[in-house]
N, C-alpha and C positions, 0 to 999 in steps of 0.2 A: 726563159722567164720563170720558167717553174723552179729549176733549179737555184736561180734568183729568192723564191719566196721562202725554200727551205732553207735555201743557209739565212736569210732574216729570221726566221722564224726560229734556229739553233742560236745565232746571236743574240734572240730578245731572250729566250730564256736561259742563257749562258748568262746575261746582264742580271739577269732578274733573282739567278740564282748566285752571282756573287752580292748582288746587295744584299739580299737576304741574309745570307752567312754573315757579311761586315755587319748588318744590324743586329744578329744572333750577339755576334763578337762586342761590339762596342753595347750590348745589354749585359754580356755577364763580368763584362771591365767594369760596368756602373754600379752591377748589386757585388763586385768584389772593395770595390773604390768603399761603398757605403759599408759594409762588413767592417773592413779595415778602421775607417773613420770612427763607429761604436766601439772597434775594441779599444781602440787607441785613446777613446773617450772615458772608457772604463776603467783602464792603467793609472790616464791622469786622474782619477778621483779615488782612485784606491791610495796613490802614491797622495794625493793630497790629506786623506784622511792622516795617511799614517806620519806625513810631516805635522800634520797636526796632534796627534798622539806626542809625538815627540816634540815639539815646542814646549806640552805639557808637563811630560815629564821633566824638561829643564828648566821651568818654570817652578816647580814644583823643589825641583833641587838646588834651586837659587834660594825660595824661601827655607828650605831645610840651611845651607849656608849659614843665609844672615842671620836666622834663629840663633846657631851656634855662634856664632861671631857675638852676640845680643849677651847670650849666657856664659860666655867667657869674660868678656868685658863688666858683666854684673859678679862675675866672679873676682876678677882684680880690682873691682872695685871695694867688695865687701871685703876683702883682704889688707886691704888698702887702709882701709878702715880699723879691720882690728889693730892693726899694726901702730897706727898713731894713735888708738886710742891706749895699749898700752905703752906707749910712751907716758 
């Protein structure tokens, strides 16, 4: 009987001390999981900002474009003009 109570009594803290460890374990998987999750959060809005940077910039060279396209076309226009007028 006594024999009995020591090995219960190595089983309950053999039990006791692997839960422990699994909860140890599955707490530092949780704050690695939530680490991860911020930096991956931080990526996307860097990468966000900077697609937004750059939409800007294409926006921005879109209107430089049609500026030029604007002052060419008012170019062949006034040319257009000289041209019939000295007819």
């Amino acid at each position: 009987m006594k024999i009995f109570k020591i090995l219960l009594y190595c089983f309950l803290l053999t039990s006791f001390s692997y839960g422990a460890a699994a909860s140890v374990a599955v707490n530092a998987m949780n704050t690695s999981i939530l680490t991860f999750y911020a930096t991956t959060q931080q990526q996307n809005n860097q990468i966000e900002k900077y697609l937004n940077l750059e939409k800007r910039v294409l926006l921005e060279d879109k209107k430089g474009i049609f500026l030029a396209k604007q002052r060419n076309e008012l170019l062949l226009n006034s040319l257009h003009i000289e041209v019939t007028n000295e007819k």
